[in-house]
LUMLUMZA-875926 format. One record per atom (N, C-alpha, C, O, CB): atom name; z, x, y. Coordinates in Angstrom, 2 decimals, decimal comma, padded with zeros to 5 digits. Glycine has a CB too. Layout:
# residues N
tordren atom=CA z=Z x=X y=Y
...
This chain:
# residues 97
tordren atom=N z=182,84 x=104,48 y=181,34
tordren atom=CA z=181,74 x=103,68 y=180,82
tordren atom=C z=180,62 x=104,55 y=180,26
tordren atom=O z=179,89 x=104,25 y=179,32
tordren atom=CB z=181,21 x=102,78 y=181,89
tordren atom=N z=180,59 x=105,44 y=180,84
tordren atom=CA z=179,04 x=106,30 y=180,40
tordren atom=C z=179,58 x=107,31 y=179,19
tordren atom=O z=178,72 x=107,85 y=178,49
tordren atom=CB z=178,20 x=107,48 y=181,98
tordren atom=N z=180,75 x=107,54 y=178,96
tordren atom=CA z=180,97 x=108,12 y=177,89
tordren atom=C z=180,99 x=107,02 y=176,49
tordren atom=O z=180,88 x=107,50 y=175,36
tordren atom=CB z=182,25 x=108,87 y=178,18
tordren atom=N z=181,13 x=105,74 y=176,68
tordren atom=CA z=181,52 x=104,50 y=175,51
tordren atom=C z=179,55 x=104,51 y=175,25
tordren atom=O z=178,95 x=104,49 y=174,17
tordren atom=CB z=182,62 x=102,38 y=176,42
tordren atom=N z=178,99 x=104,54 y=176,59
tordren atom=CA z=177,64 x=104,13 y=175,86
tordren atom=C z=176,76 x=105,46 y=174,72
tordren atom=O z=175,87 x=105,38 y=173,87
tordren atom=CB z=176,51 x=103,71 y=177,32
tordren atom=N z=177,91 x=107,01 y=175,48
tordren atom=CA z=177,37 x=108,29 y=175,10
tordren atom=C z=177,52 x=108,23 y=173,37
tordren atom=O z=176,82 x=108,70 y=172,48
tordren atom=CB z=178,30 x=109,63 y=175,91
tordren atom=N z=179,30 x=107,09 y=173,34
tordren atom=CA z=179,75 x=107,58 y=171,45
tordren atom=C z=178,88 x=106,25 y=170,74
tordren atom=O z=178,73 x=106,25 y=169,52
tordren atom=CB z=182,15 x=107,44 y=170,85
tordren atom=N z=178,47 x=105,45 y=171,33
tordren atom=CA z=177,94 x=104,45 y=170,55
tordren atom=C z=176,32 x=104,81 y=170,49
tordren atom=O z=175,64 x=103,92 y=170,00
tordren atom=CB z=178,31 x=102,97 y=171,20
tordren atom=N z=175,60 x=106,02 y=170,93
tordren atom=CA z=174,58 x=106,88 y=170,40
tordren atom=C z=175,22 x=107,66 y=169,09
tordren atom=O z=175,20 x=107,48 y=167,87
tordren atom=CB z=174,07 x=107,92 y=171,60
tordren atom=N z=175,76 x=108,55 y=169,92
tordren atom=CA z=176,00 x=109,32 y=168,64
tordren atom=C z=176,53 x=108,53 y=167,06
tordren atom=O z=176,32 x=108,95 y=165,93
tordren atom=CB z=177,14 x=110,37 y=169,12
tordren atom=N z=177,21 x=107,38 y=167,43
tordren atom=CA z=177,44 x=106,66 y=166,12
tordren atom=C z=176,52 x=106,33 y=165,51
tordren atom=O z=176,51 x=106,39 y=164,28
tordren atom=CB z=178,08 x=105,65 y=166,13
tordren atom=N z=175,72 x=105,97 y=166,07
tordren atom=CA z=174,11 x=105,31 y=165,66
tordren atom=C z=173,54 x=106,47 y=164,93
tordren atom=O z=173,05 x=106,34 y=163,80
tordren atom=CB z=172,95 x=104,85 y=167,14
tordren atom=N z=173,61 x=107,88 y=165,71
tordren atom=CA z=172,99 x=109,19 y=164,70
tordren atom=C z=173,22 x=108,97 y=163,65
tordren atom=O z=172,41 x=108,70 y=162,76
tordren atom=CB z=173,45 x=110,55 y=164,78
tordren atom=N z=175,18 x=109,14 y=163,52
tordren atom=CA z=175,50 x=109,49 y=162,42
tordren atom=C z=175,14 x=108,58 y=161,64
tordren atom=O z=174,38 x=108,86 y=160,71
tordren atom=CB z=176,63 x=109,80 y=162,32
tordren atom=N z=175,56 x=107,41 y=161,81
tordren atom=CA z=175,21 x=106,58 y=160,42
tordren atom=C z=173,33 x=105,88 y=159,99
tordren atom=O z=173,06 x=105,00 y=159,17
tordren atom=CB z=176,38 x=105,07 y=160,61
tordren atom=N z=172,40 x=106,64 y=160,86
tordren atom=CA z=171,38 x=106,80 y=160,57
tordren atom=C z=171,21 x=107,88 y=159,63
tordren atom=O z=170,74 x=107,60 y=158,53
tordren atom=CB z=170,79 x=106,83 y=161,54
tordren atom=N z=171,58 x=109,26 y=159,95
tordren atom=CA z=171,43 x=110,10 y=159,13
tordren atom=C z=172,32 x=109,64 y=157,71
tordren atom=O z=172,05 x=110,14 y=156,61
tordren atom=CB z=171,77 x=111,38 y=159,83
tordren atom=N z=173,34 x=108,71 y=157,88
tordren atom=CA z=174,06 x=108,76 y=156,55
tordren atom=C z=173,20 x=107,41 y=155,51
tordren atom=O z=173,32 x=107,24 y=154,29
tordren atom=CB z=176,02 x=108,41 y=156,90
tordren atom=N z=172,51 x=106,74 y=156,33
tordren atom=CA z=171,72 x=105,62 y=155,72
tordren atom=C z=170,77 x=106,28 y=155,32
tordren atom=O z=170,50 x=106,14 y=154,13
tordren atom=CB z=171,29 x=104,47 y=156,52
tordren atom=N z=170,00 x=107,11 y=156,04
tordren atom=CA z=168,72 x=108,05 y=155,33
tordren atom=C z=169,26 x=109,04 y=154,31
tordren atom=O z=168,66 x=108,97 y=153,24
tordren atom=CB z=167,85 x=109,03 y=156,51
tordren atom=N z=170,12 x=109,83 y=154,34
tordren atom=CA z=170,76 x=110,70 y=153,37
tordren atom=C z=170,73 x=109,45 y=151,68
tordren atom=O z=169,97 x=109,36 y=150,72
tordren atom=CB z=172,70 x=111,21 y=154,18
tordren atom=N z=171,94 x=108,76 y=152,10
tordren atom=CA z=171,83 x=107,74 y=150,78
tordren atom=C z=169,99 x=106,99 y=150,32
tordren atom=O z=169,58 x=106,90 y=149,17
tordren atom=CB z=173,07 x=106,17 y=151,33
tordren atom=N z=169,44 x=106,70 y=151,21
tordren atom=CA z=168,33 x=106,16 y=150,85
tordren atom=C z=167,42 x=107,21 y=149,68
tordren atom=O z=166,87 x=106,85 y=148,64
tordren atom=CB z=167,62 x=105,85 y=152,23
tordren atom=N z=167,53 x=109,04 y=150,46
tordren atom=CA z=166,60 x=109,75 y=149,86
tordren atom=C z=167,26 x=110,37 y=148,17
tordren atom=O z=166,77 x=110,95 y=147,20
tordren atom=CB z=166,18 x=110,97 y=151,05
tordren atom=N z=168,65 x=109,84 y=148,55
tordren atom=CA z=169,73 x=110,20 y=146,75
tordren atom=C z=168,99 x=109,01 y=145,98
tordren atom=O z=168,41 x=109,15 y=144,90
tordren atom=CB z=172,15 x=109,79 y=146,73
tordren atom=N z=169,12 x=107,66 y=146,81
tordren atom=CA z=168,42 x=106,48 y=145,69
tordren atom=C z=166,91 x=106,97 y=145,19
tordren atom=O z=166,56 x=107,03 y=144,01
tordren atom=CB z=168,19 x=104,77 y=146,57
tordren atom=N z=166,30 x=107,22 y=146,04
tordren atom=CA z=164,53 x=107,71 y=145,70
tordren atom=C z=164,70 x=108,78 y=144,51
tordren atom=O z=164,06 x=108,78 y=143,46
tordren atom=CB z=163,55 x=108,66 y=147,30
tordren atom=N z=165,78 x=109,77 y=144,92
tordren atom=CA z=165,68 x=111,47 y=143,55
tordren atom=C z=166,14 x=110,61 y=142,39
tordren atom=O z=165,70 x=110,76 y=141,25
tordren atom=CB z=167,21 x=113,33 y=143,80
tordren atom=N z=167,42 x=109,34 y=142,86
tordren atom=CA z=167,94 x=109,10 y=141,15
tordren atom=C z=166,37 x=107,96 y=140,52
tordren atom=O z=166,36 x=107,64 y=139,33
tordren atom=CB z=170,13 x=107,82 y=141,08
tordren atom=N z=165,65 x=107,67 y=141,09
tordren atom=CA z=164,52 x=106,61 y=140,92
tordren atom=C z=163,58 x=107,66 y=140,36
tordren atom=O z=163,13 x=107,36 y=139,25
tordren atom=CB z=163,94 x=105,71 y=142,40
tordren atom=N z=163,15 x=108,89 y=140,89
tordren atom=CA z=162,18 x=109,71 y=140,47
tordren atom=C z=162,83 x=110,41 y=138,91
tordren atom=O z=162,16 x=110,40 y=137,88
tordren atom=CB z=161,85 x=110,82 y=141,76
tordren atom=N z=164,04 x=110,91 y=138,99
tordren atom=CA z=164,67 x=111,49 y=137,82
tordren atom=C z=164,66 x=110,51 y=136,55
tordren atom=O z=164,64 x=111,04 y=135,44
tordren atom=CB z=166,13 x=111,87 y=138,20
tordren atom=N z=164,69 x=109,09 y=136,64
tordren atom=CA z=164,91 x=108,48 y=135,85
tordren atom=C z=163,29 x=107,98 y=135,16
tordren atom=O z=163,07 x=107,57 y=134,02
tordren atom=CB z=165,89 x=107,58 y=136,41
tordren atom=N z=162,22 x=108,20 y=136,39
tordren atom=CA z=160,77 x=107,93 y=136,02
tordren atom=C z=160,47 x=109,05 y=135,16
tordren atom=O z=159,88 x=108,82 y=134,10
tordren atom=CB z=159,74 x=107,84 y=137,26
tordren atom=N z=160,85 x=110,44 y=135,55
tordren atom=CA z=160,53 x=111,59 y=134,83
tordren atom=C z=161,17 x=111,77 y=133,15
tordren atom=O z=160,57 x=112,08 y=132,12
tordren atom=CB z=161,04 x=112,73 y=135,79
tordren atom=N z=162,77 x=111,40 y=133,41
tordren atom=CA z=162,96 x=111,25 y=131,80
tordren atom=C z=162,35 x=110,19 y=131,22
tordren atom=O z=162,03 x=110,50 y=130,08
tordren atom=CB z=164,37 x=111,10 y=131,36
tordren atom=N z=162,01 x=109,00 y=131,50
tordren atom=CA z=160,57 x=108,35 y=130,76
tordren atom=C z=159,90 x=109,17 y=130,28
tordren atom=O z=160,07 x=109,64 y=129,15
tordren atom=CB z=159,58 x=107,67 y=131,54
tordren atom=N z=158,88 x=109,51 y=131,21
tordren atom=CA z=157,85 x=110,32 y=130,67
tordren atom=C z=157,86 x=111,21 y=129,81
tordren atom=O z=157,08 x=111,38 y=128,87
tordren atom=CB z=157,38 x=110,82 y=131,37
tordren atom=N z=159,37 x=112,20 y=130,33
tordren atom=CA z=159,25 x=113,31 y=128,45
tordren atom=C z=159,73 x=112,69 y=127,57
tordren atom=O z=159,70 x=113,28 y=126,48
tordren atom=CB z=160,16 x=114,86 y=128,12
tordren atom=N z=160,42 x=111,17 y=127,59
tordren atom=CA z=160,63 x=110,71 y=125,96
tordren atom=C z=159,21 x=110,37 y=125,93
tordren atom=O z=158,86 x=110,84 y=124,84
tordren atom=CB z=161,82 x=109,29 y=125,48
tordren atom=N z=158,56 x=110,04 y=126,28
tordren atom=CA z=157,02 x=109,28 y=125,61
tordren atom=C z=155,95 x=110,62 y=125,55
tordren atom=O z=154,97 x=110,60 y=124,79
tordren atom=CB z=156,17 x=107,77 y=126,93
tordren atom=N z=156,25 x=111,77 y=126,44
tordren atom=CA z=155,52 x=112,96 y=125,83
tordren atom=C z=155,99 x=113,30 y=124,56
tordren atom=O z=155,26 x=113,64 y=123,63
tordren atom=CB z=155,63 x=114,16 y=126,64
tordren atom=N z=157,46 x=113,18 y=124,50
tordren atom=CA z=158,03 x=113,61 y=122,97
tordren atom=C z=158,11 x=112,86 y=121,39
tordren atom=O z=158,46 x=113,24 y=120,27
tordren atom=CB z=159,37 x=113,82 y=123,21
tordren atom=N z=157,47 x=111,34 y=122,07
tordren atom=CA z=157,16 x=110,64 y=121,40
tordren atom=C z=156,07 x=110,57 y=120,92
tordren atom=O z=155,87 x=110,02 y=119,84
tordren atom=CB z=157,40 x=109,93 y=121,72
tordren atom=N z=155,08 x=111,17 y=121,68
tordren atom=CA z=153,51 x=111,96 y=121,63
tordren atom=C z=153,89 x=112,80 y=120,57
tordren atom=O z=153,85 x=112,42 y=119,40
tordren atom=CB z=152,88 x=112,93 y=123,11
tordren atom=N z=154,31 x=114,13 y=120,98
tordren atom=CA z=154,55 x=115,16 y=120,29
tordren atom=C z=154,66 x=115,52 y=118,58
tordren atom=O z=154,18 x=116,32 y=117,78
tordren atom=CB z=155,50 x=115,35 y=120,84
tordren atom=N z=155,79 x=114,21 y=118,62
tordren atom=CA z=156,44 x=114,21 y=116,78
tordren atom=C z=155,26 x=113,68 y=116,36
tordren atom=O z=154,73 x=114,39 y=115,51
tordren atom=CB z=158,02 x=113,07 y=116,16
tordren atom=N z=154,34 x=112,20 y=116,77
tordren atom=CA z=153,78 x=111,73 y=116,28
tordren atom=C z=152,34 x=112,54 y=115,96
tordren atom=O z=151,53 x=112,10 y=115,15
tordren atom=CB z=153,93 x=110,72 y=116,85
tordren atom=N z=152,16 x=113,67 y=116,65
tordren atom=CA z=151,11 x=114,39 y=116,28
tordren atom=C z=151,37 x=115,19 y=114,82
tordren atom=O z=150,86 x=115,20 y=113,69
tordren atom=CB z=150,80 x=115,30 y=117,46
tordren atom=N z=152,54 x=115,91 y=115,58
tordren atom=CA z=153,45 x=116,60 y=114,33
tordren atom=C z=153,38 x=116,20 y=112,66
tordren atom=O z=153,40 x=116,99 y=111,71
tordren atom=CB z=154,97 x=116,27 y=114,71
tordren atom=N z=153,30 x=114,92 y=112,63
tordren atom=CA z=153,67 x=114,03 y=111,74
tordren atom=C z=151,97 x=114,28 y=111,11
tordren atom=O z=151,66 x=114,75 y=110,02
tordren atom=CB z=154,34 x=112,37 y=112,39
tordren atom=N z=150,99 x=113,76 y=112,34
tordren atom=CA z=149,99 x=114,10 y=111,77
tordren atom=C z=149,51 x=115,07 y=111,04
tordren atom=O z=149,17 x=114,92 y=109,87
tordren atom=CB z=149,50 x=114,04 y=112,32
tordren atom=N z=149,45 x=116,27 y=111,73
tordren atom=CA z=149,55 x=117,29 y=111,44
tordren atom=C z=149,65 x=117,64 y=110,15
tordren atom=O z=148,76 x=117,86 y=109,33
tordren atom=CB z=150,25 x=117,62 y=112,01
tordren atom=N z=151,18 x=117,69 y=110,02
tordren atom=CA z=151,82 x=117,79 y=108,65
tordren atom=C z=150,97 x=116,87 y=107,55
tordren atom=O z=151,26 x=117,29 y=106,42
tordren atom=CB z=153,44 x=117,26 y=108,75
tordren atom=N z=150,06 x=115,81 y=107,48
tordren atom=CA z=150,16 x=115,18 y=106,69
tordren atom=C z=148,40 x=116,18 y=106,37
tordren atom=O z=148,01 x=116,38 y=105,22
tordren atom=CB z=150,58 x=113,45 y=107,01
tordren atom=N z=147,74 x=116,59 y=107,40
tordren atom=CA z=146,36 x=117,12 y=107,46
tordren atom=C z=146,54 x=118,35 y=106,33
tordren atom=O z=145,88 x=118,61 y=105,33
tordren atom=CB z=145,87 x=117,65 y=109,14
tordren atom=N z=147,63 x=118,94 y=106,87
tordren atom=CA z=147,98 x=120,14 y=105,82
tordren atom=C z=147,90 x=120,08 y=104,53
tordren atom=O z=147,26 x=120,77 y=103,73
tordren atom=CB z=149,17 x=120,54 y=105,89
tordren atom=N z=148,99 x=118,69 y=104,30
tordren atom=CA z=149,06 x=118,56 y=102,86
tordren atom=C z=147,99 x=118,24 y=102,57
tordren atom=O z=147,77 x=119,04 y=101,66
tordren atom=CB z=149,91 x=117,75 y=102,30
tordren atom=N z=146,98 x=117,53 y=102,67
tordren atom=CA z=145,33 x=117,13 y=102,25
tordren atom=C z=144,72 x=118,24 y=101,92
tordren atom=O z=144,09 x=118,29 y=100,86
tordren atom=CB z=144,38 x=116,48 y=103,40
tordren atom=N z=144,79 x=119,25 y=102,71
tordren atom=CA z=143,92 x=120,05 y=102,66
tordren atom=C z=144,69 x=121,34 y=101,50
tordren atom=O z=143,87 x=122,09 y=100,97
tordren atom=CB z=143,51 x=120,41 y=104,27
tordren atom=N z=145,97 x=121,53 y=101,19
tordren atom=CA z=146,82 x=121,99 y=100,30
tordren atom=C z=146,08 x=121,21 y=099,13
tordren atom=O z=145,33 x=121,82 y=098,37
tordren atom=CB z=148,42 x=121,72 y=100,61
tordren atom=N z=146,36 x=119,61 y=098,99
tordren atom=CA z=145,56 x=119,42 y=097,31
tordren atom=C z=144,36 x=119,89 y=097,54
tordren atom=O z=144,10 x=120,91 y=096,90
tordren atom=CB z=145,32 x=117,77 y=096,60
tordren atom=N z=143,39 x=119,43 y=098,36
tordren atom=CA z=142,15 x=119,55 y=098,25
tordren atom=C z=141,69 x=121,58 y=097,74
tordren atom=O z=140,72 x=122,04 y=097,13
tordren atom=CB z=141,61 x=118,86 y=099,91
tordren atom=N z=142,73 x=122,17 y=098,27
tordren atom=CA z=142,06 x=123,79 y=097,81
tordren atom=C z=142,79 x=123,85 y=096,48
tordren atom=O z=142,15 x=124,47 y=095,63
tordren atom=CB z=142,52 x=125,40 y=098,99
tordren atom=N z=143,93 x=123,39 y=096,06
tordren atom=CA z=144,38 x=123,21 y=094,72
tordren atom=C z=143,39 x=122,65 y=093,85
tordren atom=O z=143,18 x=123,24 y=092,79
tordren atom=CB z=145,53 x=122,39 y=094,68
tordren atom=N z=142,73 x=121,62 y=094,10
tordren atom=CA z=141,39 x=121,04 y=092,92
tordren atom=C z=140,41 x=121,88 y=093,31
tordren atom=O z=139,67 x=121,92 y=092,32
tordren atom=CB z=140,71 x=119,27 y=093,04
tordren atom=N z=139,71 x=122,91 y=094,54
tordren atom=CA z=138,90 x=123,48 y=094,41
tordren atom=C z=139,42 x=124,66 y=093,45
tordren atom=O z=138,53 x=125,10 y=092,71
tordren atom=CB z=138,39 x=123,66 y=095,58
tordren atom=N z=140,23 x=125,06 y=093,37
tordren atom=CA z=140,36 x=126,10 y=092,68
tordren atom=C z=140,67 x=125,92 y=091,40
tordren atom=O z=140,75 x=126,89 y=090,64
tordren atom=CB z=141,11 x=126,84 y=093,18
tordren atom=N z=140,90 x=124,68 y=090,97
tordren atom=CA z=141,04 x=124,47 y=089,07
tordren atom=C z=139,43 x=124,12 y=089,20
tordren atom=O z=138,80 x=124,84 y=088,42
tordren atom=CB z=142,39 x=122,76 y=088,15
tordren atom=N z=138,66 x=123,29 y=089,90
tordren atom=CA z=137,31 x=123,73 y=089,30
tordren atom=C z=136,87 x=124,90 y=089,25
tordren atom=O z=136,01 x=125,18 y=088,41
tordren atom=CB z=136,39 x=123,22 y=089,79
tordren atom=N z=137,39 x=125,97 y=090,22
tordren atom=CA z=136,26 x=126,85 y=090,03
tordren atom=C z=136,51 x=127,39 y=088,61
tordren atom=O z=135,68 x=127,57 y=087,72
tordren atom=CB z=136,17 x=128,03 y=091,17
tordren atom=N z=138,03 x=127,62 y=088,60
tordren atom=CA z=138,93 x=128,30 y=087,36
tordren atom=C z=138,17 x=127,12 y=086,20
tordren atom=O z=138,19 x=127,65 y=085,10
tordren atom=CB z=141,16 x=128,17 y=087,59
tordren atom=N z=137,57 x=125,84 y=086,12
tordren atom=CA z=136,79 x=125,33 y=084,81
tordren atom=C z=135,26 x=126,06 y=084,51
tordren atom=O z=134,58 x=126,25 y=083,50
tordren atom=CB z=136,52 x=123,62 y=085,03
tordren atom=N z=135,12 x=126,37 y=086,04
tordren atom=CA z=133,48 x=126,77 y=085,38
tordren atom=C z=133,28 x=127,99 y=085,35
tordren atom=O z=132,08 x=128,24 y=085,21
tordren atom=CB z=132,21 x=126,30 y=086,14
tordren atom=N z=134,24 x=129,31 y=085,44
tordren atom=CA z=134,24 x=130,74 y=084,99
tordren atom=C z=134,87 x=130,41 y=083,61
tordren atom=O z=134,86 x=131,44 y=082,94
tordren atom=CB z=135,14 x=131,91 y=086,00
tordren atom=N z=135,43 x=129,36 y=082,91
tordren atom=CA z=135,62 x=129,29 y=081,78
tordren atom=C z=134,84 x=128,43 y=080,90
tordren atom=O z=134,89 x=128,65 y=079,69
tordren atom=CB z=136,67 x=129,10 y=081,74
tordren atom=N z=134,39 x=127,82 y=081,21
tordren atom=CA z=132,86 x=127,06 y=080,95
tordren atom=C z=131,49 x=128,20 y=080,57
tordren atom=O z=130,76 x=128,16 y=079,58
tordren atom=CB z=132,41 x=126,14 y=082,63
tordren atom=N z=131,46 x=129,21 y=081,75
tordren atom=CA z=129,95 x=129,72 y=082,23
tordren atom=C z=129,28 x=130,50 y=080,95
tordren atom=O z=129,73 x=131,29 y=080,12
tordren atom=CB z=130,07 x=130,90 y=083,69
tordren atom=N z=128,26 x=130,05 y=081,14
tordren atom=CA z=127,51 x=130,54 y=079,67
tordren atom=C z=127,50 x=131,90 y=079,87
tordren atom=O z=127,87 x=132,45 y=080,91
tordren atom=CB z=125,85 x=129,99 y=079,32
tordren atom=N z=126,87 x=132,74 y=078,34
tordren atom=CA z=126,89 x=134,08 y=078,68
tordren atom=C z=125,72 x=134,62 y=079,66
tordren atom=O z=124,95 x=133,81 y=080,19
tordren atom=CB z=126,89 x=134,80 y=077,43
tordren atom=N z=125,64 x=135,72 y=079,83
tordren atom=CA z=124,57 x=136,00 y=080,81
tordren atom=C z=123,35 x=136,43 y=080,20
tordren atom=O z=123,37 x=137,12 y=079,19
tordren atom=CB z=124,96 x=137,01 y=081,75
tordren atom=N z=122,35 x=136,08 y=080,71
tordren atom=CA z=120,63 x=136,45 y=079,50
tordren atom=C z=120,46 x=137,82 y=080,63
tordren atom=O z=120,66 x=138,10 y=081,82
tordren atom=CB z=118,54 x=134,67 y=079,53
tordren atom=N z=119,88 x=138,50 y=079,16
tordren atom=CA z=119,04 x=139,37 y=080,36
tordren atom=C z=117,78 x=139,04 y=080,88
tordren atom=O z=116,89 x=138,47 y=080,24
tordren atom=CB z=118,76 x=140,68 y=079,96
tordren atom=N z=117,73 x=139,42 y=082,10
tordren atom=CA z=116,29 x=138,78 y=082,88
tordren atom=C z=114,92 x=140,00 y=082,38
tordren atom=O z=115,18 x=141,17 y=082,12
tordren atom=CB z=116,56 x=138,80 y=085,12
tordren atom=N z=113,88 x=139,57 y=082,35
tordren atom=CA z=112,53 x=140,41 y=082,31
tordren atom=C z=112,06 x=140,86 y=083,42
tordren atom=O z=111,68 x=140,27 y=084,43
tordren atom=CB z=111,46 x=139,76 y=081,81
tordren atom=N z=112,15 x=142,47 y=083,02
tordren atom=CA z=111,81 x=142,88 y=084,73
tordren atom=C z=110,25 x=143,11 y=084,26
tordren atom=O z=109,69 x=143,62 y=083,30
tordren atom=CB z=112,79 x=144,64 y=085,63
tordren atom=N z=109,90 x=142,49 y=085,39
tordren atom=CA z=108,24 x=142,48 y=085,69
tordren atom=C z=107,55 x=143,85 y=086,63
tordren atom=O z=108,11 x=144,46 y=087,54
tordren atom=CB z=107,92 x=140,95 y=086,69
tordren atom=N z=106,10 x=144,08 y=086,02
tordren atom=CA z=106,06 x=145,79 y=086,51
tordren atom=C z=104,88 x=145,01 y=088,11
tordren atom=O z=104,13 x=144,04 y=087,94
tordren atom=CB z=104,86 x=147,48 y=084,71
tordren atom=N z=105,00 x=145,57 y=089,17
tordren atom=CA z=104,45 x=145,63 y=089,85
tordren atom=C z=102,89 x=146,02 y=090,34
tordren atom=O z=102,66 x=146,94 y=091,12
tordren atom=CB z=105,11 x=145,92 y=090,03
tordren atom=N z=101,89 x=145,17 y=089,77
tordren atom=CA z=100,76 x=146,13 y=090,42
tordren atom=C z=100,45 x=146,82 y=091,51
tordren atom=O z=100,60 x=146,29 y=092,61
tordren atom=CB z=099,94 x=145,69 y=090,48
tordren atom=N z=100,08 x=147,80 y=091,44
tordren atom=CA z=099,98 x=148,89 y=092,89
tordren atom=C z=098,42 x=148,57 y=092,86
tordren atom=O z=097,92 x=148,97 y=091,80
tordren atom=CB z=100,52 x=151,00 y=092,72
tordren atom=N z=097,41 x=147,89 y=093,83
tordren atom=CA z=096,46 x=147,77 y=094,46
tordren atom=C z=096,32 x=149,20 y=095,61
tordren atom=O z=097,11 x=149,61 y=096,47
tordren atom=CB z=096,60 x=146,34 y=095,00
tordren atom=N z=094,67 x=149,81 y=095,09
tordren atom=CA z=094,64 x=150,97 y=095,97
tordren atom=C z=093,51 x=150,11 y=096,93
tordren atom=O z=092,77 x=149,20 y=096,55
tordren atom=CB z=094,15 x=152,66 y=095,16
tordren atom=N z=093,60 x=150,67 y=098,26
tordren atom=CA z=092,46 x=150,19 y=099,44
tordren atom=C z=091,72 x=151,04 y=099,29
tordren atom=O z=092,08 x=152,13 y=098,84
tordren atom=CB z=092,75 x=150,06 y=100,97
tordren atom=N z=090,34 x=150,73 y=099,67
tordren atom=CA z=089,27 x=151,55 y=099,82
tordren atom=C z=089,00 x=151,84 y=101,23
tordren atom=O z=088,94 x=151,00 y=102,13
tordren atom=CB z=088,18 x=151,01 y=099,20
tordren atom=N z=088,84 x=153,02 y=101,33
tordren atom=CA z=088,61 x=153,81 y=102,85
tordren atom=C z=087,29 x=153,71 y=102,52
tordren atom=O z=086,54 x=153,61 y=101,54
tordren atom=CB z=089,26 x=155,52 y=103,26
tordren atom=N z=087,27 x=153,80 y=104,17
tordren atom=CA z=085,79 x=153,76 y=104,82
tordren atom=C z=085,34 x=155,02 y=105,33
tordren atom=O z=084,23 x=155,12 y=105,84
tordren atom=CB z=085,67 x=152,78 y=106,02
């Protein structure tokens, strides 16, 4: 008798530990599957910046393309150069005391 009550402990171990074993596989496949969420929607982040990005570039690609045909209009535009009048400086002397 005291050995039937000894295996119906130990059965109880085992299939505690085998109910907790399976419980903590369900929790990793529950966490693994929360985590690949998250890097598709980080990576869904990602391109969509990308995308931005790329489009900032090109703006700023025309935008230095038209700065530089204006500048290239007004070195071909620019009048000739005058000469300026150089002006003579009066030298004021102080009077000592």
């Amino acid at each position: 008798m005291a050995t039937h009550g000894l295996e119906v402990v130990i059965l109880a171990i085992i299939l505690g530990t085998l109910f907790a074993i399976v419980y903590s596989l369900r929790v990793l496949v529950l966490m693994e599957r929360r985590i690949a969420r998250i890097d598709m929607h980080i990576e869904s982040l990602v391109t969509r910046v990308l995308a931005e990005e790329n489009k900032i570039e090109q703006e700023e690609i025309k935008i230095e393309t038209l700065l530089n045909e204006v500048k290239g209009l007004k070195k071909a535009v620019k009048k000739p150069a005058t000469k300026k009048k150089t002006t003579k400086k009066k030298t004021v002397k102080k009077k000592r005391k």
